[in-house]
C-alpha positions in Angstrom: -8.8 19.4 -15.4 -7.3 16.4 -13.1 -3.6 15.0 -13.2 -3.5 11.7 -13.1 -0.3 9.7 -12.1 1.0 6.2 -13.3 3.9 4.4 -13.0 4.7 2.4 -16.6 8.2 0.0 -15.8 9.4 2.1 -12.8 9.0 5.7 -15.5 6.1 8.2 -14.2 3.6 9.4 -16.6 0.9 11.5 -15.9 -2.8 11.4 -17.9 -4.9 14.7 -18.2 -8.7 14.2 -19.0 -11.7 17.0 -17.6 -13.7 13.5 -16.6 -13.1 9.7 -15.9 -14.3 7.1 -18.5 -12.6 7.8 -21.4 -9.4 6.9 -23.5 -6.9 9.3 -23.1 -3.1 9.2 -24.8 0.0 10.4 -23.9 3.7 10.5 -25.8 6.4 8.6 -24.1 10.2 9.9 -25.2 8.6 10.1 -28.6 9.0 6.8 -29.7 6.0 5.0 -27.6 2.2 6.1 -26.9 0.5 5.4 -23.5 -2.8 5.1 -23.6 -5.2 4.9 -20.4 -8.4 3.1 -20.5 -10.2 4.8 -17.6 -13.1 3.9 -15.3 -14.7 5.7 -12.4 -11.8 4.6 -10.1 -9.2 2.1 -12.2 -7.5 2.5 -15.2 -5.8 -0.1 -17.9 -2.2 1.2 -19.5 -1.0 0.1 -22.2 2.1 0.7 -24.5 1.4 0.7 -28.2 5.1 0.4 -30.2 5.7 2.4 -33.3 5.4 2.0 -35.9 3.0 -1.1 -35.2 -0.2 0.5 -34.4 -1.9 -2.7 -33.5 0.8 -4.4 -30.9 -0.4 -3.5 -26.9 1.1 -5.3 -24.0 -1.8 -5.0 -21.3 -0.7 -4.3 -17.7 -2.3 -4.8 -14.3 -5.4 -2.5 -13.1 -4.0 -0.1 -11.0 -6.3 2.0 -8.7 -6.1 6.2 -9.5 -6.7 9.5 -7.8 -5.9 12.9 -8.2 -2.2 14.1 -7.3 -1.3 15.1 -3.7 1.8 16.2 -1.9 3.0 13.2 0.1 2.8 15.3 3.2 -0.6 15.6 3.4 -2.8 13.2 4.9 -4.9 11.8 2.2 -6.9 9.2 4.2 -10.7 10.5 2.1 -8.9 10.0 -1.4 -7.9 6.9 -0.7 -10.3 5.2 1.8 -13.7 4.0 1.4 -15.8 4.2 4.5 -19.2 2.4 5.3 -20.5 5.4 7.4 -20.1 8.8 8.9 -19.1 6.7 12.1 -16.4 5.2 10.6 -15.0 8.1 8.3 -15.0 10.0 12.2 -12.9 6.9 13.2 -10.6 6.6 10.8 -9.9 11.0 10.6 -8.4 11.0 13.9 -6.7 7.9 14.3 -5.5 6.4 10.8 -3.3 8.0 8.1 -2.2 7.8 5.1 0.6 8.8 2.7 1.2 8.3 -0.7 4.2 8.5 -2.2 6.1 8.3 1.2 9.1 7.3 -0.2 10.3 7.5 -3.7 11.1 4.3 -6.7 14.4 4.9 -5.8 14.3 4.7 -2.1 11.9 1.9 -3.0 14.5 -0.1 -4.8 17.3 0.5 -2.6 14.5 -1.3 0.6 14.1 -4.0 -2.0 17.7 -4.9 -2.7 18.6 -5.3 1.1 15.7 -7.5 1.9 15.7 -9.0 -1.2 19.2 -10.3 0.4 17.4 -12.2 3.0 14.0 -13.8 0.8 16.4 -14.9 -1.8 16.0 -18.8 -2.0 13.0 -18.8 1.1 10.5 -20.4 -0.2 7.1 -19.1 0.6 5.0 -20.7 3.9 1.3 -21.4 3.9 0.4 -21.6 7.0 1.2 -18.5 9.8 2.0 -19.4 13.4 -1.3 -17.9 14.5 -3.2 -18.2 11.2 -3.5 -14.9 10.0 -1.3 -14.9 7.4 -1.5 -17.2 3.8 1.8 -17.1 1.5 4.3 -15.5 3.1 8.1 -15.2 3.8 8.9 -13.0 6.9 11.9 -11.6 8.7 12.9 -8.5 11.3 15.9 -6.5 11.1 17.2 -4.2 13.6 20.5 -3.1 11.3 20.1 -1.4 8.2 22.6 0.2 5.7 23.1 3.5 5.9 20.4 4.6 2.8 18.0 2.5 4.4 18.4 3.1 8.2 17.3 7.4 7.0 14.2 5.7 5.5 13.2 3.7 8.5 14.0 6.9 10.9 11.8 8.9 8.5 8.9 6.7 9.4 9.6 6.6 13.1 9.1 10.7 13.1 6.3 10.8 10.9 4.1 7.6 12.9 5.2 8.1 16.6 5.0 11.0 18.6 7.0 12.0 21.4 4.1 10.7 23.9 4.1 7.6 22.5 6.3 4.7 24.1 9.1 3.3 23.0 9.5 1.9 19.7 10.7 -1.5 19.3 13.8 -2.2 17.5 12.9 -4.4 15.4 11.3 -3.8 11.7 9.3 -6.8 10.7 9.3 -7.4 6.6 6.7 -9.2 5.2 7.3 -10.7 1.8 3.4 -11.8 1.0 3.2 -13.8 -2.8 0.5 -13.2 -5.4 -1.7 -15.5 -3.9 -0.8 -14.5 -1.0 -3.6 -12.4 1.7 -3.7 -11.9 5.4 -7.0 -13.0 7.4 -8.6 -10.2 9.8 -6.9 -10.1 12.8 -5.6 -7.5 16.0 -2.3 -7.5 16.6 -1.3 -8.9 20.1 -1.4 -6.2 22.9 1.4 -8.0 24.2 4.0 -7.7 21.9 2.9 -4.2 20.7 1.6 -0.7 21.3 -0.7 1.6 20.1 0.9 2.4 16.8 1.7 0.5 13.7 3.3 2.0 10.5 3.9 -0.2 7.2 5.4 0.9 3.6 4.1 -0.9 0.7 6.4 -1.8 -1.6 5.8 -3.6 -5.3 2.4 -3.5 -5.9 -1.1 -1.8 -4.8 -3.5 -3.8 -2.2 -6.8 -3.3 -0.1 -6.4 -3.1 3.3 -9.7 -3.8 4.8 -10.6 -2.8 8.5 -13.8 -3.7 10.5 -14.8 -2.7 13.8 -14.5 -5.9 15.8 -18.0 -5.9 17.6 -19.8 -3.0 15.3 -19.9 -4.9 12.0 -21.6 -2.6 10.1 -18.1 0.2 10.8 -15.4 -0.9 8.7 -13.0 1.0 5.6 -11.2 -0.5 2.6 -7.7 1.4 2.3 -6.3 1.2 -1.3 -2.4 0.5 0.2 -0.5 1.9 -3.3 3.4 1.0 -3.8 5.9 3.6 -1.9 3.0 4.7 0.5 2.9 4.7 4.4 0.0 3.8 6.3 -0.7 4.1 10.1 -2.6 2.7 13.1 -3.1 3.8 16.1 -4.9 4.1 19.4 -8.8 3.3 18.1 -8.2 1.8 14.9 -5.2 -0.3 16.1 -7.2 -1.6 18.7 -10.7 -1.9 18.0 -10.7 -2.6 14.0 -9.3 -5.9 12.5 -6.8 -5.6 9.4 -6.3 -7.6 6.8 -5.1 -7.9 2.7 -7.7 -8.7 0.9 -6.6 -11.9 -1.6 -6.8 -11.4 -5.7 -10.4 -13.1 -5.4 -12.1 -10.6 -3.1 -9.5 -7.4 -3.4 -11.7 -4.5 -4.8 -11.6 -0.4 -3.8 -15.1 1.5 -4.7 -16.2 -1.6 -6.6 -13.6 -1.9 -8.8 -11.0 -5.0 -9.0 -7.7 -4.1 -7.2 -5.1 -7.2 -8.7 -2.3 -7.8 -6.4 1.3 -9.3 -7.3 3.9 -9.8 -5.2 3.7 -7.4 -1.9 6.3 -6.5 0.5 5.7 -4.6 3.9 8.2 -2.9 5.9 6.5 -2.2 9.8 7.7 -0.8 12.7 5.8 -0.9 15.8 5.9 0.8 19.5 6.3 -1.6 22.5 3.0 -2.8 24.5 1.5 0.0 26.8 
């Protein structure tokens, strides 16, 4: 039998069943039911009131997999690889964690950057046009919660040989209909490594080899998790955020709301 974890208005819930495509229920506090609609990869919660057997609010698709430790690098529950080539790739120079940081750590990034987005209204166009429905900023100061969150990513993406890491944390607000294009990051204004949190809601990250076509990985990015670049991946894969009209994981429709990144980056080698 697998766990599986949800998140239903910021409350976890977990969802037993021995195999994927079924119903399966669960009692909330006693006076609500869950119920997940599964199917091989995605899942549709709903909350059915009581005593009113027939009233369901239907929520977005969320991707699912089976319960890990945060610690551990997940990058085959959560990736989807074209080839043995690229799975190679991605196992010695990509990582993933879910659950990096928790809904309360999550909440307390939010409020200070929410600070900042508050009133910005939402640009179309990106100075080098990768980048469709955005608000950006970087910070360098952080309050005193937040700055243990940001070291906490510094330790677990760079490593001592790494260079030095740059200051500033860029925050990416992207909107709904918001998506970034394929694109490398600019060796000049960054190094070999690039870590992001994901905060709000789930995405695809896609990655394709820029001259091998045919080598590429779709990431399912959830909320709270950390992903990271580096060396091969950072340099010889594009990345992008796949928009609402072309966002799937394993065939299976990924919707994306409102996304917020947090990213820190090393300085250019």
């Amino acid at each position: 039998m697998t766990i599986y974890k949800c998140f239903w208005r910021s409350q976890k819930h977990l969802f037993t069943c021995q195999f994927l495509g079924q119903r399966r229920t669960c009692v909330a506090g006693g006076r609500s039911r869950l119920t997940a609609v599964t199917t091989a990869t995605t899942f549709t919660l709903r909350r059915e009131p009581r005593p009113s057997p027939s009233s369901f609010i239907p929520v977005r698709f969320f991707a699912i997999s089976p319960t890990v430790p945060s610690t551990v690098n997940i990058t085959n529950e959560c990736t989807e690889f074209s080839c043995k080539d690229a799975r190679d790739i991605f196992e010695q120079d990509f990582k993933l964690y879910n659950e990096f940081i928790s809904e309360i750590e999550s909440e307390t990034l939010m409020k200070e950057v929410q600070k900042y987005f508050k009133g910005l209204r939402y640009e179309v166009d990106h100075w080098d046009d990768a980048i469709h429905g955005y608000r950006e900023t970087e910070k360098s100061n952080w309050n005193e919660d937040n700055s243990k969150i940001i070291q906490r990513v510094r330790e677990t993406a760079f490593t001592k040989s790494a260079s030095s890491q740059l200051n500033l944390v860029h925050v990416l607000d992207l909107a709904e209909d918001g998506y970034i294009k394929p694109h490398v990051d600019s060796i000049k204004f960054c190094g070999n490594v690039i870590a992001g949190i994901s905060l709000l809601s789930p995405s695809v990250m896609r990655l394709v080899h820029v001259e091998q076509k045919n080598i590429w990985a779709n990431v399912l990015l959830k909320p709270c998790s950390l992903y990271v670049l580096q060396n091969r991946v950072r340099y010889e894969f594009t990345h992008e955020i796949l928009s609402n009209e072309t966002s799937s994981y394993l065939g299976n429709k990924v919707q994306k709301s409102r996304r917020i990144s947090v990213i820190c980056r090393n300085t250019a080698e």
